[in-house]
C-alpha positions as CSV (number, residue, x, y, z in Angstrom):
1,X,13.7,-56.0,69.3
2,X,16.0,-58.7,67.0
3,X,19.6,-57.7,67.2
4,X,21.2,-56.4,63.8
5,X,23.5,-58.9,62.5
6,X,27.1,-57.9,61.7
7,X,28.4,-58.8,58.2
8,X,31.4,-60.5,58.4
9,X,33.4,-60.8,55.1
10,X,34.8,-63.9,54.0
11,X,38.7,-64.1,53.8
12,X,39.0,-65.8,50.7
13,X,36.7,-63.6,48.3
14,X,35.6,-60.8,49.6
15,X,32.1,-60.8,49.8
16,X,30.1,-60.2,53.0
17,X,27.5,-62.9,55.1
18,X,26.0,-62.9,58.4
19,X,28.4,-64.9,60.7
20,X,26.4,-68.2,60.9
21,X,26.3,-68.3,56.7
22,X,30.4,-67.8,56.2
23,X,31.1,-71.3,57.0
24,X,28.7,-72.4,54.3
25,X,29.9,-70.3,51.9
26,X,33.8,-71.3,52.8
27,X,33.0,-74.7,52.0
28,X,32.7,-73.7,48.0
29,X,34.9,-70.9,48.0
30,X,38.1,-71.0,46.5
31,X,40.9,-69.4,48.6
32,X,43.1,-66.5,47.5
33,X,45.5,-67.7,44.8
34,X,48.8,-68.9,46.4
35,X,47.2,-70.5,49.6
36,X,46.2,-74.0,50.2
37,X,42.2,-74.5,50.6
38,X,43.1,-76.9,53.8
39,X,44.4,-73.6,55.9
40,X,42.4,-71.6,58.0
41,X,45.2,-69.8,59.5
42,X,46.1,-67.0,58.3
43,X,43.5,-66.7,55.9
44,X,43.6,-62.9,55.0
45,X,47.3,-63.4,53.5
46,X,47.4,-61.7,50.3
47,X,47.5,-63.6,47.0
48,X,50.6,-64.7,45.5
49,X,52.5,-64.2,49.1
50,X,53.2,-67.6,48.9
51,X,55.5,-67.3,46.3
52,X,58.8,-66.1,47.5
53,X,62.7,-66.7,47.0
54,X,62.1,-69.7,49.8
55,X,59.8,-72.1,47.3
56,X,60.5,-75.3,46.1
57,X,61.9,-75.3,42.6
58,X,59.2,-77.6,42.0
59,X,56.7,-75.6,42.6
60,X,55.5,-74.0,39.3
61,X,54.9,-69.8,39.5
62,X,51.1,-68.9,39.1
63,X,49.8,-65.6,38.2
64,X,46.1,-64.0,39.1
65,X,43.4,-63.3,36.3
66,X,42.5,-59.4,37.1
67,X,39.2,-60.3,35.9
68,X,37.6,-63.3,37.7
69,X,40.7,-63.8,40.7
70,X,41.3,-67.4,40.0
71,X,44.7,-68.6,39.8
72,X,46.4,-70.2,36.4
73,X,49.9,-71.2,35.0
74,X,52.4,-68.8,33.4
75,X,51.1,-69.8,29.7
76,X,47.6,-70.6,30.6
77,X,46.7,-67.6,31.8
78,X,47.9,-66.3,28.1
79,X,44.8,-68.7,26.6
80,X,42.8,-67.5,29.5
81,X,42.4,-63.9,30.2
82,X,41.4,-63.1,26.8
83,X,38.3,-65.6,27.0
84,X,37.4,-64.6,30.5
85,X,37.2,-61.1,29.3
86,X,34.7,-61.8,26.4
87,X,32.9,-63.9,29.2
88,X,33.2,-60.9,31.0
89,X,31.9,-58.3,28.2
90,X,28.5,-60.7,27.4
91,X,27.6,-61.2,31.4
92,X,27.9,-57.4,31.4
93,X,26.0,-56.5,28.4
94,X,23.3,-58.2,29.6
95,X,22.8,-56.8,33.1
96,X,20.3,-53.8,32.8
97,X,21.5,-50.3,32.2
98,X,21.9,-48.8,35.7
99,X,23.9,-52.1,37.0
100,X,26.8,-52.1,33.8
101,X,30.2,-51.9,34.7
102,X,33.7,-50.5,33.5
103,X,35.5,-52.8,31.6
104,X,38.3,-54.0,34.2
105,X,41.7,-52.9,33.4
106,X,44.8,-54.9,33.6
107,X,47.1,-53.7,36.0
108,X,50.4,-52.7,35.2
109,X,53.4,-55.1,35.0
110,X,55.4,-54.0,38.7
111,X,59.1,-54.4,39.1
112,X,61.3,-55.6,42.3
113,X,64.3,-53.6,43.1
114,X,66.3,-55.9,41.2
115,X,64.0,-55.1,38.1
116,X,62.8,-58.8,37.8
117,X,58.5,-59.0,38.0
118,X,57.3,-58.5,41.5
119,X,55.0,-61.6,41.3
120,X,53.5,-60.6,44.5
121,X,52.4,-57.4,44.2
122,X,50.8,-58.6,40.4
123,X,48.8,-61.2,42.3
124,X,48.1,-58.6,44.6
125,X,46.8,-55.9,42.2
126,X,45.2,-58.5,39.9
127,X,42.9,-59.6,43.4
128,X,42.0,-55.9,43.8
129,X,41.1,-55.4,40.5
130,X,39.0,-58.5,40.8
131,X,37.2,-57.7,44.3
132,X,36.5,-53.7,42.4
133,X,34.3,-56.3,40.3
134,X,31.7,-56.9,43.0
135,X,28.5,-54.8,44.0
136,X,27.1,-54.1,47.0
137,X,23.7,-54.7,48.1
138,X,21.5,-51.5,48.8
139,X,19.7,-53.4,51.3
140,X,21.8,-55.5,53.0
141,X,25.3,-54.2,52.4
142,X,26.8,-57.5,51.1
143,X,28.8,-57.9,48.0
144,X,27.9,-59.8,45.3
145,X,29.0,-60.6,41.2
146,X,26.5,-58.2,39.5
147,X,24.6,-60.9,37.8
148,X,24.5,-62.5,41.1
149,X,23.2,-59.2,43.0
150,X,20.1,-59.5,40.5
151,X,19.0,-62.9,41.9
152,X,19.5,-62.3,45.3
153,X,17.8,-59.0,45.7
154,X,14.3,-60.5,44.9
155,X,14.8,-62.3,48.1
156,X,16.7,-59.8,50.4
157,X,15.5,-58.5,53.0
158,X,17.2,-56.2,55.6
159,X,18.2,-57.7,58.6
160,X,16.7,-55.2,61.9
């Protein structure tokens, strides 16, 4: 009798492989926003921890799009959500019936004690919002962009 694989997650996105296919996948996955690609310590840091009262004036504040998790400037993100959003709106207008989704919903603007923008917790909730995006496999339990789910449950096949 063949051992049931565990499904490991991977760190960076979210979504689940069988421990010999996470490597693979690390190699083209982009890391939580705020941490270097390069590190492999310390991977399951949240996104945006990096930026704290401690960094480098020179270093330029990101924030997180709640839609698709990647990482952009202050003002780009401005040009970007709204274009990631109609992105968004024709992928999921396309996905039959059963499989549509709830348009994602910004997260609220959070406040420090101070009252200043807790970037950290905005990255943070942004992220969620983003990995609330993803759809789990039936079969196989692993977690997949919708339009991706489509593609790979012709193939899947549940692991005994």
């Amino acid at each position: 009798m063949k051992k049931v694989a565990q499904l490991v997650p991977c760190e960076w996105c979210g979504r689940t492989f069988f421990p010999e296919r996470l490597e693979v996948h690390q190699r083209g996955c982009k890391p939580p926003p705020g941490q270097p690609k390069k590190s492999t310590k310390n991977r399951q840091q949240s996104p945006g921890s990096s930026l704290n009262s401690s960094m480098s004036p020179s270093i330029k504040p990101t924030l997180v799009c709640y839609i698709c998790g990647r990482e952009f400037g202050t003002m780009s993100l401005a040009i970007h959500e709204p274009q990631c959003l109609r992105k968004w709106k024709a992928e999921n207008s396309n996905l039959p019936q059963h499989m549509q989704r709830p348009e994602p919903r910004k997260p609220e603007v959070i406040y420090d004690d101070q009252g200043n923008i807790n970037r950290e917790a905005m990255a943070e909730a942004a992220w969620q919002t983003h990995l609330e995006q993803l759809v789990k496999c039936e079969k196989c339990g692993r977690t997949f962009y919708p339009d991706r789910l489509i593609v790979h449950q012709k193939v899947c096949r549940k692991e005994t």
